[in-house]
N, C-alpha and C positions, 0 to 999 in steps of 0.2 A: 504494500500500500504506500502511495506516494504520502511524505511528511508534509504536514500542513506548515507554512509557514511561520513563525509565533511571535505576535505582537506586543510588546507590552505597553498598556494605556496608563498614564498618570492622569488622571482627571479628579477633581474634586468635586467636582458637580455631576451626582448619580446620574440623574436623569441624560445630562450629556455625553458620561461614561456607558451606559447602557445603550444609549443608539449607536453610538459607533462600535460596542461589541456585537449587536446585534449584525449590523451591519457588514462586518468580518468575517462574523462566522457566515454569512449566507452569501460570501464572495469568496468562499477557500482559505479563509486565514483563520488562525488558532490566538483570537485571545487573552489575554491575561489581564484585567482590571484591578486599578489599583489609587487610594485617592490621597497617598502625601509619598516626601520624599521618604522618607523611613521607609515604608515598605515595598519601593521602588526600588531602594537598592536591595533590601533583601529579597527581591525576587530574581536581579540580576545578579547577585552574589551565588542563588542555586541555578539558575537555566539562563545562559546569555539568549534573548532573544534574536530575532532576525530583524527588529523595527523596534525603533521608540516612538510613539508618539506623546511628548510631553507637552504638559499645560504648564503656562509661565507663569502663572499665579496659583503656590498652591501651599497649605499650611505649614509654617516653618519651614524649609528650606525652599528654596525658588529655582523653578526649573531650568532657570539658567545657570547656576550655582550645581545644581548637575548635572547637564550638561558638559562644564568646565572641567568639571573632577572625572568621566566618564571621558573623555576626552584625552585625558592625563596618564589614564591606565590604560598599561599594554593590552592586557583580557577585552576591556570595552570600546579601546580608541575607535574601531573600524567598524561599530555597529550605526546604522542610519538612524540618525533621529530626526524627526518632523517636528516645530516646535510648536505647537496650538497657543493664542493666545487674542486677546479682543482690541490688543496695544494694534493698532492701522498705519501708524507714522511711519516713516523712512527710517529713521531714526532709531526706534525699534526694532526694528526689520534688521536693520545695520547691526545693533546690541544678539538679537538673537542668533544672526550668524556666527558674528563674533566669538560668542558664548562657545560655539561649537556644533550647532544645530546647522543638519544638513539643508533643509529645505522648512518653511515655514507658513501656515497657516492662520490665516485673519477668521476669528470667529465673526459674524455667524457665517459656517460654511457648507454646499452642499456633501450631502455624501461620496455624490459623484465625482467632485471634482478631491474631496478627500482619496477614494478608492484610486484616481488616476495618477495622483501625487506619489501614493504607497507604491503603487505597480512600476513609475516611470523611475524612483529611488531604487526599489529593488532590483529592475533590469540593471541600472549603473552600475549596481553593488555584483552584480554577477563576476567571476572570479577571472584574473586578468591572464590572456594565451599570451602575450608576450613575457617573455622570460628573460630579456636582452639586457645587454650593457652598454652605453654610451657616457662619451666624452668630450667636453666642452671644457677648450681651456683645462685648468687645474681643478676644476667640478666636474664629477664623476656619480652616474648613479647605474647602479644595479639592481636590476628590475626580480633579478631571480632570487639574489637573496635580500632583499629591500633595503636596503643600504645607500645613502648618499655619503660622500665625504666633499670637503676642499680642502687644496692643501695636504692632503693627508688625514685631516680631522674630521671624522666623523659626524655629521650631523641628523637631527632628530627634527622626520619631517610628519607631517599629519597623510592621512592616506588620502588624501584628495587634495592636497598640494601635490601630496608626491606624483600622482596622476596627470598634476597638469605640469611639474616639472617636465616628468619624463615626454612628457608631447613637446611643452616648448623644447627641451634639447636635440631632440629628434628632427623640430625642423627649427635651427638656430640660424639667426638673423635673418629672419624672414618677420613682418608682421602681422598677427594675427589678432583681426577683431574680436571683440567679445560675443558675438552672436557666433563665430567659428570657433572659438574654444570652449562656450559650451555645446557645440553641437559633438565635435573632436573628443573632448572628456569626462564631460556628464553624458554625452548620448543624446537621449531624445530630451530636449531641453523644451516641450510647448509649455508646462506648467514653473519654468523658472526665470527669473528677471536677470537681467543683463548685468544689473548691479554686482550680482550675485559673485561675479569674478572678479570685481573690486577688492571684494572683501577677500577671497583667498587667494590674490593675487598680495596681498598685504602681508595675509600671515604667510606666505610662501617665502616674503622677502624678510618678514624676523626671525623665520628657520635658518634661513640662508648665512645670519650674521655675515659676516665680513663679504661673504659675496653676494649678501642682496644686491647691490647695482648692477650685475650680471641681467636682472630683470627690467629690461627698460619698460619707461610708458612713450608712447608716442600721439603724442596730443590730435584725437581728433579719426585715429585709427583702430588703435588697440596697443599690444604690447609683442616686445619680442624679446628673446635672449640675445643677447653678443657679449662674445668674448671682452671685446672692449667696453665694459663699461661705464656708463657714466654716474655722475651723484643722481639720488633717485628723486624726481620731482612729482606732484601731484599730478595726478588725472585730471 
């Protein structure tokens, strides 16, 4: 029997946590409702799910706060989280990414376009056939044992920097808009905003230390790598 997928929901608000479990189970996915941070992490303390979807407001800890901590750990760094919340601003949006939240949701929201978000995350999250190694300048990464270094010195990158690391090195000093690097490394991008690679485009370059300017911006394009870098300027 094929394994149902396994969800886990932080919501605080039953009635909100029950339609989207309902909802789950009657689209293939398995579940697990859950309404603070405590018992969120002890459920991914026993079963790492295949999906978070957390609520940003929830009793004592805030699900951006773990998000960050879940983000930190080797065991959970690579699991998808969705982050539910009724904050609508940029701003927020901006903060939720941040946090560590893969993809995000403005309440009030359909199911539909919920169920589309999970399915278009989990295709992304599907497991990478490239195995490969490349090298840019004194930046090296490899793909088969997940390793970046510069310099020689190892660096600790997030798995969807690493992702779009490993594209921009692949095709270096070329520039590439953001409507083509999320198409290239998120996949199917209709449910995510362009912004979107602002932001890990960001924390790509506080991984990077000393060789973040390896990541250029190019005002009005997108971004490339080159060897020759410059000091990093705003978007």
């Amino acid at each position: 029997m094929r394994k149902l997928p396994r969800v886990l929901v932080v919501e605080d608000e039953p009635s909100i946590a029950e339609l989207i479990a309902v909802n789950l189970r009657h689209n293939g996915f398995s579940p697990t409702v859950v309404y603070d941070g405590s018992a969120a992490q002890r459920e991914v303390d026993a079963v790492l799910p295949d999906l978070i979807l957390l609520d940003w407001m929830l009793p004592g800890e805030s699900g951006a706060s773990l998000a960050r901590q879940w983000r930190k750990n080797d065991r959970t760094k690579s699991v998808p989280i969705i982050m539910l919340t009724a904050r609508s601003d940029e701003s927020d949006k901006i903060q939720g990414l941040d946090a560590g939240a893969d993809d995000y949701i403005t309440k009030p929201f359909s199911t539909q376009e919920m169920l589309a978000r999970i399915r278009a995350l989990m295709r992304r999250r599907a497991p990478e056939t490239i195995k490969d190694s490349v090298q840019v300048g004194e930046l090296t990464l490899d793909a088969g044992t997940y390793r970046v270094s510069y310099r020689s010195q190892e660096l600790k990158i997030g798995p969807t920097e690493f992702k779009l690391l490993h594209y921009l090195m692949k095709h270096a000093e070329r520039v590439h808009s953001r409507s083509t690097l999320l198409d290239k490394v998120w996949g199917d991008h209709v449910f995510i905003e362009e912004r979107t690679v602002d932001v890990h485009v960001k924390r790509l370059r506080e991984s990077l230390c000393d060789a973040s300017c390896m990541v250029e911006t190019v005002r009005g394009a997108g971004y490339r790598l080159t060897v020759q870098g410059k000091p990093v300027m705003a978007a």
